[in-house]
Each structure stands twice: as structure tokens, then as C-alpha cells.
C-alpha positions in Angstrom: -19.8 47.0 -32.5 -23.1 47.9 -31.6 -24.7 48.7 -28.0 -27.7 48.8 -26.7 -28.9 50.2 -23.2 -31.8 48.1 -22.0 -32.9 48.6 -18.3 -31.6 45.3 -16.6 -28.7 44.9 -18.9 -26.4 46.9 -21.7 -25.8 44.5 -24.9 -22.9 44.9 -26.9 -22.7 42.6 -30.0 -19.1 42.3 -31.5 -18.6 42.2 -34.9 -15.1 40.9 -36.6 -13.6 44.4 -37.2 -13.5 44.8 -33.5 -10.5 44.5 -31.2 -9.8 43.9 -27.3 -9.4 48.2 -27.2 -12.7 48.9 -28.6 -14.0 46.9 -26.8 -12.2 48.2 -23.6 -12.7 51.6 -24.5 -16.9 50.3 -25.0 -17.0 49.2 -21.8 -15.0 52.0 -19.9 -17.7 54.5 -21.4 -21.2 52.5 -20.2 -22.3 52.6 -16.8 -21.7 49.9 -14.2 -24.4 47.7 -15.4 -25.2 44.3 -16.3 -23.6 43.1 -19.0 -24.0 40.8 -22.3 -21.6 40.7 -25.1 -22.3 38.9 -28.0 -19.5 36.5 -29.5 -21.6 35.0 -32.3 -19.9 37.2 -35.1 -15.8 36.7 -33.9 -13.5 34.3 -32.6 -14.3 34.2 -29.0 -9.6 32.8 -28.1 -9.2 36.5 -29.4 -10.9 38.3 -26.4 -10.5 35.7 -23.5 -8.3 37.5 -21.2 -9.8 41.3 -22.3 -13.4 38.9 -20.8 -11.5 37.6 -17.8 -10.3 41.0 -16.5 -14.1 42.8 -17.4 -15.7 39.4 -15.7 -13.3 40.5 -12.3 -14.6 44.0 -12.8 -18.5 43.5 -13.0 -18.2 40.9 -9.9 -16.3 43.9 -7.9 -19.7 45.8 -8.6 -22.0 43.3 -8.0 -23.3 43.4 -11.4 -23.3 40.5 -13.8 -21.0 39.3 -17.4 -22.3 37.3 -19.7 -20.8 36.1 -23.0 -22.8 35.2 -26.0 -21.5 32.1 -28.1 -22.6 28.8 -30.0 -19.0 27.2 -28.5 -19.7 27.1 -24.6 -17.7 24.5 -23.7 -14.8 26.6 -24.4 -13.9 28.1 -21.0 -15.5 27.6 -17.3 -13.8 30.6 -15.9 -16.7 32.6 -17.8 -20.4 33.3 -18.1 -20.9 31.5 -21.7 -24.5 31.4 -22.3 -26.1 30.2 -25.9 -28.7 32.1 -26.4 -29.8 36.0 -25.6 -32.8 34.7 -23.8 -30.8 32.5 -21.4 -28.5 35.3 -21.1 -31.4 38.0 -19.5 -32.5 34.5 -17.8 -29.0 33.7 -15.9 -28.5 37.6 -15.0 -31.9 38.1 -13.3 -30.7 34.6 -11.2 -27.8 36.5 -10.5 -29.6 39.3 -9.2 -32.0 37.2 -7.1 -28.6 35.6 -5.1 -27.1 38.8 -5.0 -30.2 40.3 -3.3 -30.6 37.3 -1.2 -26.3 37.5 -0.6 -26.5 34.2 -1.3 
């Protein structure tokens, strides 16, 4: 796992020796920020719910998930974004409702 700290947004890219607890642990350590993971490397079914519960906790701060992957018809209940462009695109929407508390 790798992660970056960029100023709108932290970016974690998963590879396949990760698990749902490194990834938790990840995500307990960074700040309450925006927040793209990339799923381009692993099998997204094997993170779902670990994504659901992090999804819950970003929206309780009033900061944004986003989820990296080719496959995004696979679940509505997330933020499933194609590309890493589209990704910074949809959070800085996100940001414009949130400041408009639209």
C-alpha cells in the first residue's frame, strides 16, 4: 500500500498483498481528509464492506470517499470513479454542495 498526502485529497493505492486491516489501520492513522483509494491492483468484493463502513465515516465528517476501479458498475452504494482525474473532479463537486449545504 502506498499513500500519498496531497492538499485536497490523501490517495492510497492498494496493492494485492494488502488486507481489510491494513487498510483500516491506513486509514485510522491519516487525518480526516478527502479520500481516494485505488482498486485497480486487487479484487475490489474483498474490501466492500471495510469501503462501506469508511464511506459512513468520511460523510459523518463532511469529507468525501472515492473508490478507484475499471468495474464501476459493481456497487451503487459507493463512490466508484474510473479514472484518478474524475476522482479529484467528483470530490471538488462534493465540496462545492457541501459548501453550498446543498
Amino acid at each position: 500500500m502506498t499513500v500519498s498526502f496531497l492538499k485536497k485529497y490523501n490517495l492510497i493505492v492498494l496493492n494485492k498483498s494488502d488486507s481489510n486491516q491494513s487498510l483500516e489501520l491506513e486509514f485510522n492513522n491519516i487525518n480526516q481528509n478527502n479520500l481516494i483509494i485505488d482498486c485497480n491492483q486487487v479484487k475490489l468484493e474483498s474490501f466492500l464492506d471495510l469501503f462501506k463502513i469508511l464511506f459512513k465515516s468520511q460523510k459523518f465528517f463532511k469529507k468525501s470517499l472515492v473508490i478507484l476501479t475499471e468495474n464501476i458498475s459493481f456497487c451503487n452504494d459507493l463512490n466508484l470513479i474510473p479514472t484518478l482525474q474524475e476522482a479529484i473532479d467528483f470530490i471538488d463537486l462534493e465540496e462545492i454542495e457541501r459548501d453550498l449545504d446543498l
